[in-house]
GUPARO-290474 format. One record per residue (C-alpha): residue number from 1; residue in one letter; x, y, z. Coordinates in pm, 1 decimal. Layout:
{NUM, a, {X, Y, Z}}
...
This chain:
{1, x, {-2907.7, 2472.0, 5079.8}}
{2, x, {-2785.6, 2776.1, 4932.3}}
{3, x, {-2558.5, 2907.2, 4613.4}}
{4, x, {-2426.6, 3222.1, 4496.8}}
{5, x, {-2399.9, 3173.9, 4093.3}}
{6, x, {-2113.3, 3458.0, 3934.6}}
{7, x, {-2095.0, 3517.1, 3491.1}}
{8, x, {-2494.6, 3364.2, 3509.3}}
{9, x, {-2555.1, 3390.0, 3143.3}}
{10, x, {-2904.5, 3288.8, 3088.7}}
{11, x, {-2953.6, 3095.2, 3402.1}}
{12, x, {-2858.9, 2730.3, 3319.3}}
{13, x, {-2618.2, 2636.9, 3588.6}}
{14, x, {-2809.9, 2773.6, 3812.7}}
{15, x, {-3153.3, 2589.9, 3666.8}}
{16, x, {-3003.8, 2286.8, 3739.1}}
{17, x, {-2898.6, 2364.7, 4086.1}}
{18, x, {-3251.1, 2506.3, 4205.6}}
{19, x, {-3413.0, 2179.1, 4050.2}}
{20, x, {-3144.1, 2011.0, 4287.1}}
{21, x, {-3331.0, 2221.6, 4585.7}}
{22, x, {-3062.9, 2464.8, 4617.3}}
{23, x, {-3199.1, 2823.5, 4697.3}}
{24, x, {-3021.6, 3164.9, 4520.1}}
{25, x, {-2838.3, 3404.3, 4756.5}}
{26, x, {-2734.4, 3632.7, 4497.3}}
{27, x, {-2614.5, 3618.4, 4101.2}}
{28, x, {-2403.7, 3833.1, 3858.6}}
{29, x, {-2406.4, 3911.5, 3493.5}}
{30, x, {-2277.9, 4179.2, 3350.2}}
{31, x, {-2468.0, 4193.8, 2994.2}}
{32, x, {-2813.1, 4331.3, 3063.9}}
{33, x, {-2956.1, 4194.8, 2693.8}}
{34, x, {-2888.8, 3864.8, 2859.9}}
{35, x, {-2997.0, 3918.9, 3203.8}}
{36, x, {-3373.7, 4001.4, 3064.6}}
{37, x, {-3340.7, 3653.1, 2972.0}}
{38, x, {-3267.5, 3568.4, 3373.2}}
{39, x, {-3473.7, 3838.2, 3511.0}}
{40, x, {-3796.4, 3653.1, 3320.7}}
{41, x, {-3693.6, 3325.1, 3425.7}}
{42, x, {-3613.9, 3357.3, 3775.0}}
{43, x, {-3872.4, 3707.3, 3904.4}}
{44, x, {-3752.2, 3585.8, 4276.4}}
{45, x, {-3383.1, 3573.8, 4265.0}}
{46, x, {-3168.7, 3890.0, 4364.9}}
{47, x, {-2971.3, 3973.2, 4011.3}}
{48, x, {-2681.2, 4233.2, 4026.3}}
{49, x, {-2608.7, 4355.8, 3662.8}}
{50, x, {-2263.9, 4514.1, 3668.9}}
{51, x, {-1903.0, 4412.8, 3560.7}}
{52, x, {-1784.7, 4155.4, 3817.0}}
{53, x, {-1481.2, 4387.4, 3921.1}}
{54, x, {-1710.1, 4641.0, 4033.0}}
{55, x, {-1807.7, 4459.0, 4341.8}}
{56, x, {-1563.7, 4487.4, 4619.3}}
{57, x, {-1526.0, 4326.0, 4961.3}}
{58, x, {-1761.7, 4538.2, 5123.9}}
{59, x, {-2052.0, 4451.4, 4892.2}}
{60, x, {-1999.7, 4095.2, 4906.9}}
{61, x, {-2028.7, 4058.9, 5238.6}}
{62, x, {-2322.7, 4283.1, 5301.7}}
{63, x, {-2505.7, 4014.2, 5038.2}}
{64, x, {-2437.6, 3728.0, 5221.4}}
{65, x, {-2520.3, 3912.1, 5517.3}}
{66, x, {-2358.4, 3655.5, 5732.8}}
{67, x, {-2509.8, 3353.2, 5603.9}}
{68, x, {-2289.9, 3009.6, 5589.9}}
{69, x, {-2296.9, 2991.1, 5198.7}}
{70, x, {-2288.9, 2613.4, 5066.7}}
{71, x, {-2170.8, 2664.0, 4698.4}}
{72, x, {-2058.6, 2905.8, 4487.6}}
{73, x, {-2121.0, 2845.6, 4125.2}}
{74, x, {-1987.8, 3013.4, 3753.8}}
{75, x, {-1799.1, 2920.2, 3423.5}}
{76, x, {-1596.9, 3246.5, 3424.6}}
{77, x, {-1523.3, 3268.0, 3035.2}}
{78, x, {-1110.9, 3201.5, 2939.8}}
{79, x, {-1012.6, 3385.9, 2644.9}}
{80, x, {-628.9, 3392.9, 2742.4}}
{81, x, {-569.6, 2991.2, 2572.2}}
{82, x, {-337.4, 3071.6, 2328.1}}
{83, x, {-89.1, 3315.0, 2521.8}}
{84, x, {-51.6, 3135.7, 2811.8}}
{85, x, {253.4, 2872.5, 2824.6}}
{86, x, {411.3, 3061.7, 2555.8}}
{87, x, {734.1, 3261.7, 2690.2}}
{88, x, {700.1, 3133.5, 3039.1}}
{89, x, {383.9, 3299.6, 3071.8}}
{90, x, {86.1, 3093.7, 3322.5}}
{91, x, {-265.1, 3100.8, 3276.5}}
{92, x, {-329.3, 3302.4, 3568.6}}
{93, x, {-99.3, 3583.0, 3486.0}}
{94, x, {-292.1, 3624.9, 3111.8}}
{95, x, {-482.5, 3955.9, 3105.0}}
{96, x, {-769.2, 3781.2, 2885.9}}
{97, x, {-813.3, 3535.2, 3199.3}}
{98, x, {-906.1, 3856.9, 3429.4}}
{99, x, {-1247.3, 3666.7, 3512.9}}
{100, x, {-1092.2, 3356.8, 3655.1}}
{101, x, {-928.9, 3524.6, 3874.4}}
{102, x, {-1265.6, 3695.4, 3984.2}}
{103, x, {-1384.3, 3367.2, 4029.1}}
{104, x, {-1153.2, 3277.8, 4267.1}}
{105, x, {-1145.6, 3642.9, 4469.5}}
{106, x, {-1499.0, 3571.8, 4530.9}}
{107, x, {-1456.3, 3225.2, 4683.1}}
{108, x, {-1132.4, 3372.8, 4882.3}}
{109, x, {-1404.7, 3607.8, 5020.2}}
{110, x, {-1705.5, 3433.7, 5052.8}}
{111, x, {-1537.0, 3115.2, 5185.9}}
{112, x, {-1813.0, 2870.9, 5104.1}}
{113, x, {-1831.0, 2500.4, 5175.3}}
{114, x, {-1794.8, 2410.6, 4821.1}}
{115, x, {-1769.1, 2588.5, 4476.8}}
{116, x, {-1811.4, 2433.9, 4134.0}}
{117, x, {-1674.3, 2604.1, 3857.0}}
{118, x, {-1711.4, 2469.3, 3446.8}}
{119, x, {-1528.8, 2595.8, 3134.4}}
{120, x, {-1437.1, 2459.8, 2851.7}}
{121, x, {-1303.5, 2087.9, 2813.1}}
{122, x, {-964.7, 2199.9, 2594.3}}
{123, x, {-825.0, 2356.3, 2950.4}}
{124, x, {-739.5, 1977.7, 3047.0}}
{125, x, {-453.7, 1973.3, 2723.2}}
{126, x, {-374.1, 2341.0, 2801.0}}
{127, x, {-2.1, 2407.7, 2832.9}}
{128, x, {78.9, 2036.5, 2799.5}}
{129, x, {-204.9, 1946.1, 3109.9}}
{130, x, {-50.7, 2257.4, 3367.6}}
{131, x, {-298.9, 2452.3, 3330.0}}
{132, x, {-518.5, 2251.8, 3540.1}}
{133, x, {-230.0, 2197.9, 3762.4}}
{134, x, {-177.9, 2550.5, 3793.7}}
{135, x, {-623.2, 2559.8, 3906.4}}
{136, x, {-612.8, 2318.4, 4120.5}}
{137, x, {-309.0, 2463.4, 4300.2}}
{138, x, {-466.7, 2858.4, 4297.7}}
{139, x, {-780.2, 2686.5, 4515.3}}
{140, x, {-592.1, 2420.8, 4708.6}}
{141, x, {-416.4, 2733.7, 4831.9}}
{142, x, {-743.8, 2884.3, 4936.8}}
{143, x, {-804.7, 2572.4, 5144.9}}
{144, x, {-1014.0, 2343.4, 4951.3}}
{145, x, {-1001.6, 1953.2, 4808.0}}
{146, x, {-1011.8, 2032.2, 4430.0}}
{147, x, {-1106.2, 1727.8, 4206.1}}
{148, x, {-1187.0, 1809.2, 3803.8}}
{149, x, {-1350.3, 1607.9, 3508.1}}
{150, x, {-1472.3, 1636.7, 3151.7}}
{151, x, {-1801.0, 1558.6, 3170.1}}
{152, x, {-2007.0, 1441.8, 2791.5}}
{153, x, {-2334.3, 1576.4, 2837.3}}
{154, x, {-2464.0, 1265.4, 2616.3}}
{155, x, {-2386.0, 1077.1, 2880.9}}
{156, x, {-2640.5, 1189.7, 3118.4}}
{157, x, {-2942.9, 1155.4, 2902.0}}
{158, x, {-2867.2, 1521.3, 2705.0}}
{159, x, {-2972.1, 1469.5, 2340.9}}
{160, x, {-2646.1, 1690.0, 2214.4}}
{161, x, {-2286.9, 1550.4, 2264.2}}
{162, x, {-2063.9, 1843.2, 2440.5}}
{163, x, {-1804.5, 1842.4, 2675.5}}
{164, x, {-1721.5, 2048.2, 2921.2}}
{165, x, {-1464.1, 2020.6, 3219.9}}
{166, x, {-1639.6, 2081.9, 3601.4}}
{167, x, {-1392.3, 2178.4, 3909.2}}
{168, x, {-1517.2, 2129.9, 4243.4}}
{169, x, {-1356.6, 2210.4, 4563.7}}
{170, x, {-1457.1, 2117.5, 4920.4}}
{171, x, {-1343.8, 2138.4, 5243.5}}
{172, x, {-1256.9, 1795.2, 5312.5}}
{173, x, {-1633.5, 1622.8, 5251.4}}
{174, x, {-1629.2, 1345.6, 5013.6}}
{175, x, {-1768.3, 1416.9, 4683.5}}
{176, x, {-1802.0, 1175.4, 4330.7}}
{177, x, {-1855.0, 1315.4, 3988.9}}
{178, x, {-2201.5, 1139.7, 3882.1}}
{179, x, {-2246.7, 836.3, 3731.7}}
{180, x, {-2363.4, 831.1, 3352.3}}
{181, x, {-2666.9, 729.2, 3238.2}}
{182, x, {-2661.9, 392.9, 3016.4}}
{183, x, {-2917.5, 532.5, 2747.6}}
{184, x, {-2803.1, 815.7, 2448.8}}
{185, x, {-3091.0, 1051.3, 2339.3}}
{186, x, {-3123.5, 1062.8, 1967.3}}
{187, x, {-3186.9, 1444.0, 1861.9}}
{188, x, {-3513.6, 1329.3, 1677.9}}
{189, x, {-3669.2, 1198.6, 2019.0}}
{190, x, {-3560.4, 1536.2, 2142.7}}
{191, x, {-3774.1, 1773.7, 1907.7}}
{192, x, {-3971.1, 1562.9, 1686.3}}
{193, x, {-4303.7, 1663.8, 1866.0}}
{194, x, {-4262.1, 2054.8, 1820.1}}
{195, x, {-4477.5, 2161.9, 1537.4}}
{196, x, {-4313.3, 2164.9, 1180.0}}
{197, x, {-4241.2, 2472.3, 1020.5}}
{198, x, {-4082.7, 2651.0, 699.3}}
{199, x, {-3844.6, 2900.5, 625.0}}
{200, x, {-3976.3, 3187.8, 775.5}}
{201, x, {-4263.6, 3062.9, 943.3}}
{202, x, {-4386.0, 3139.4, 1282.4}}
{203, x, {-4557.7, 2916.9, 1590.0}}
{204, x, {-4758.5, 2954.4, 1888.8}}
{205, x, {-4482.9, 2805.5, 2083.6}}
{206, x, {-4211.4, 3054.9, 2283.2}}
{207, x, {-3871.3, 3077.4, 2084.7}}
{208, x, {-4020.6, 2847.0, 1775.2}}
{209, x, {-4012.2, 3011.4, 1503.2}}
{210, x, {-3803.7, 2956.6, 1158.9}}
{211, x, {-3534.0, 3207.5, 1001.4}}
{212, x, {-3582.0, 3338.3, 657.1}}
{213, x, {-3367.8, 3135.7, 431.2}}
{214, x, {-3254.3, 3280.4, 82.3}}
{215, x, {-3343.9, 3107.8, -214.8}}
{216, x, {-3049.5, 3008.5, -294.1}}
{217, x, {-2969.1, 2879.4, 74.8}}
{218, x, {-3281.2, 2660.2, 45.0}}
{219, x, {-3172.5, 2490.1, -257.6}}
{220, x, {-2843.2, 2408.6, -118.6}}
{221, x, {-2978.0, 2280.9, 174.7}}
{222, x, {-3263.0, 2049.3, -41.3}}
{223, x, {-2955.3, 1856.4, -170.8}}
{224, x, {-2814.8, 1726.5, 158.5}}
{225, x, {-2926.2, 1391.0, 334.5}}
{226, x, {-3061.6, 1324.7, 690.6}}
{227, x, {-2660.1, 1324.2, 819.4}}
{228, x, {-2474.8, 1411.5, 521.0}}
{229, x, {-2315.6, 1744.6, 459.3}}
{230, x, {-2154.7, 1987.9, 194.0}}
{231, x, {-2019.9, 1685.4, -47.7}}
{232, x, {-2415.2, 1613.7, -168.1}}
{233, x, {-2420.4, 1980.7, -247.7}}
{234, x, {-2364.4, 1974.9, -695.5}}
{235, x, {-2013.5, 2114.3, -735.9}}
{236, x, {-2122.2, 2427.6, -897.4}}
{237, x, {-2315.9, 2532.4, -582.4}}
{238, x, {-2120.9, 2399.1, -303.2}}
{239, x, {-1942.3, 2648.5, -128.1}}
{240, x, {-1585.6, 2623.5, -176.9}}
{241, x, {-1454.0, 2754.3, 167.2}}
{242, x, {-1551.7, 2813.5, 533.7}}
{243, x, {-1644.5, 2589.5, 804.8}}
{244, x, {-1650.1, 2185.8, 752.0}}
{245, x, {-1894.7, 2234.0, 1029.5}}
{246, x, {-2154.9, 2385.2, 838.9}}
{247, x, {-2395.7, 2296.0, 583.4}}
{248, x, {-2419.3, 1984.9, 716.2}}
{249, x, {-2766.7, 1800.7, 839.3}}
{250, x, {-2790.8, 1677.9, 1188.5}}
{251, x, {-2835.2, 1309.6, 1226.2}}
{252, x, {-3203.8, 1161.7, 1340.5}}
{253, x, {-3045.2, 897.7, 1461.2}}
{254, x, {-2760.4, 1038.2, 1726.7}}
{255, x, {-2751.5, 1287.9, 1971.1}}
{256, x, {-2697.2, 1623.0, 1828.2}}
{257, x, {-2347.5, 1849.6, 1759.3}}
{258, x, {-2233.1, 2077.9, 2019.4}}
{259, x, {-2457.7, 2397.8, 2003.6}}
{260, x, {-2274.4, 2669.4, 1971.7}}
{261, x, {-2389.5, 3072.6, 1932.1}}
{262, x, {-2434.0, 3050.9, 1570.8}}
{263, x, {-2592.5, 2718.3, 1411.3}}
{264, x, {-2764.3, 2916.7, 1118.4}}
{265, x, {-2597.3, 2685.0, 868.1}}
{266, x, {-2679.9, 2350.5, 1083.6}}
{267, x, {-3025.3, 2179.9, 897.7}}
{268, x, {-3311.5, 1988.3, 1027.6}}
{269, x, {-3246.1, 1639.4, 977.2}}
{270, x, {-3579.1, 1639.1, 780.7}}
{271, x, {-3751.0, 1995.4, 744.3}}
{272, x, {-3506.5, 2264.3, 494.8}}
{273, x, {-3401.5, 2499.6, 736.9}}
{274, x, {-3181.9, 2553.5, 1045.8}}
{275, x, {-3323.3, 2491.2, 1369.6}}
{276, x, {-3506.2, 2731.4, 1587.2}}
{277, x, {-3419.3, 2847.3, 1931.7}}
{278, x, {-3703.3, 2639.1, 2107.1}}
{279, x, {-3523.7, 2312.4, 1949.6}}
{280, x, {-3204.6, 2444.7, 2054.2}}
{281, x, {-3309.5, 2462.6, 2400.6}}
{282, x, {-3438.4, 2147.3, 2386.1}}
{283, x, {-3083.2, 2050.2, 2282.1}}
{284, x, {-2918.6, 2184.9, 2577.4}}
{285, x, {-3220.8, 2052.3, 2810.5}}
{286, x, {-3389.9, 2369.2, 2887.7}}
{287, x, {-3765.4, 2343.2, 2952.4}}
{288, x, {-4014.3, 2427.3, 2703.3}}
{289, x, {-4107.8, 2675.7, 3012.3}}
{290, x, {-3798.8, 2847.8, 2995.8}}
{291, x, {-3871.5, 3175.2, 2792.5}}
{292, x, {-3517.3, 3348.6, 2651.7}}
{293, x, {-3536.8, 3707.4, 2550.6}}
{294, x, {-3353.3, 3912.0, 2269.8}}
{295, x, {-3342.9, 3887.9, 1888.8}}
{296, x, {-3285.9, 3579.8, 1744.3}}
{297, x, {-2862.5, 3590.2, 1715.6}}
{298, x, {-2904.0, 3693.5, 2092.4}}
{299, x, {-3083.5, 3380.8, 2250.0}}
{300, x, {-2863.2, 3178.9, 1995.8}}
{301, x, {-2544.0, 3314.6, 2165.3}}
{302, x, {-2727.6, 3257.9, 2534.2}}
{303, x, {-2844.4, 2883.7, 2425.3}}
{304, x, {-2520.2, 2802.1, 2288.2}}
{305, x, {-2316.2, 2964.4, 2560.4}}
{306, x, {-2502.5, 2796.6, 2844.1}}
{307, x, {-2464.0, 2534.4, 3046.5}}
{308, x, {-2723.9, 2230.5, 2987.9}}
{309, x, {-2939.8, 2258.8, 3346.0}}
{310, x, {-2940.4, 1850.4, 3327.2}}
{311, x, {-2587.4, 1844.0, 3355.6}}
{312, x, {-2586.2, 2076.1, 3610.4}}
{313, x, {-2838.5, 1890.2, 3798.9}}
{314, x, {-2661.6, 1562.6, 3826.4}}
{315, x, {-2356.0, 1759.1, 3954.6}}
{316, x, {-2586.7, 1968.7, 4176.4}}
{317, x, {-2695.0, 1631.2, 4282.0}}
{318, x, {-2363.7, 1463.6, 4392.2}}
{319, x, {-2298.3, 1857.8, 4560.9}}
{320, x, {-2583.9, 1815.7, 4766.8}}
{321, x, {-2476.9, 1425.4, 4873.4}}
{322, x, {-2153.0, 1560.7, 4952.6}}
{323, x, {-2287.4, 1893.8, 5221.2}}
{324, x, {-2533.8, 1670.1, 5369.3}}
């Protein structure tokens, strides 16, 4: 079976649809920093690296080349959240939601069997819940069954609790969002095998190595407990403002936080520093063999921004049920 993937990122949608068995047609990304990171990782897939609205009609179709395409995948990134609903105006007609609307020109063309398209899980409350509404009717009117669900990624055996919201759309086959896994992965079993490092320090292994901490970062940081966060900090160093969600630990014992682009003032549960890449990857379920490219606040941004390839193989999964 085949899938077109659009806004690729990194590759981890699409990771978790090949281990599915699912073979690429085409992709799209439109920042070439992180398309070096896709380029490495997948030497055999055809990448276009261009703004999205650059490719017209005519191009599209010459990809496919005739081919009956099974899914088109993408999480086209919403920006337009707080606009929208205010004075009358819908989600769709928000210029910051531009790439949505891609989304669905290129299904309107391409006409596949399915598509499956994920974004973030605050859409579902958007607008007082019409936002999805307003989705579900923009595809229904391109012919397809749409059904949509938040999905926690610690459900499905991913050591980092996120959730994201997946829309899939079908001609009329029969498909069921996966079942979750019984068992949570704690973020120790995760990453407690990679070698230990300090601030600063360098390993062998891809995409593990440590960020220089300052001094006075590293003796903030000694004060707080596997789990605990900025209260353990002495009043005269704690920082006063800024994020609750930093300088905090992460817990041994439970899956991790959502990774975002930036978890520079996350800790080690045990070691005094932040993580590296390699253990974020690990977080999101990325293979030790998966090699990301760019300096260090680059991958961040492409490890945090992606989606986990485990949970996009279980949906890959039920996708592939559903076209056989």
């Amino acid at each position: 079976m085949n899938y077109i993937e659009l806004f690729s990122g990194a590759g981890g949608l699409g990771l978790g649809f090949e281990q599915a068995g699912f073979e690429n047609i085409f992709s799209v990304e439109y920042d070439e920093k992180i398309a070096q990171t896709y380029l490495l990782n997948f030497p055999k897939n055809h990448l276009i690296i261009d703004d999205i609205k650059n490719i017209n009609k005519n191009t599209i179709l010459k990809l496919i080349q005739s081919k009956k395409v099974d899914v088109v995948i993408g999480g086209p990134p919403c920006q337009g959240f707080s606009m929208a609903g205010k004075h009358g105006r819908t989600f769709i007609e928000d210029d910051r939601n531009e790439l949505f609307r891609e989304f669905v020109r290129f299904v309107s063309i391409i006409k596949p069997k399915m598509f499956v398209m994920e974004n973030v899980a605050r859409i579902l409350s958007h607008n007082k819940g019409k936002t999805v509404i307003e989705i579900k009717n923009i595809f229904e009117d391109l012919g397809y069954c749409v059904k949509f669900k938040v999905l926690n990624s610690e459900k499905y055996g991913i050591p980092q609790k996120r959730q994201r919201i997946f829309f899939v759309g079908t001609k009329g086959q029969k498909f069921e969002f996966p079942n979750i896994y019984e068992k949570e992965i704690t973020i120790k079993e995760a990453i407690h095998d990679l070698p230990p490092l300090k601030s600063g320090e360098k390993s062998e292994i891809p995409n593990h190595f440590a960020m220089n901490h300052s001094t006075q970062m590293l003796k903030k940081m000694s004060y707080i407990s596997d789990g605990g966060d900025r209260t353990e900090i002495p009043i005269e160093l704690r920082p006063k403002s800024g994020d609750l969600r930093k300088y905090i630990r992460y817990n041994s014992k439970k899956p991790s936080i959502t990774v975002t682009g930036d978890m520079r003032k996350v800790f080690h549960y045990e070691q005094n520093r932040a993580l590296t890449s390699r253990e974020l990857a690990r977080l999101q379920s990325f293979p030790d063999s998966f090699i990301f490219k760019g300096s260090s606040i680059v991958v961040q941004q492409q490890i945090g921004n992606a989606v986990p390839p485990k949970l996009s193989f279980v949906v890959a999964n039920e996708v592939k049920k559903s076209l056989e």
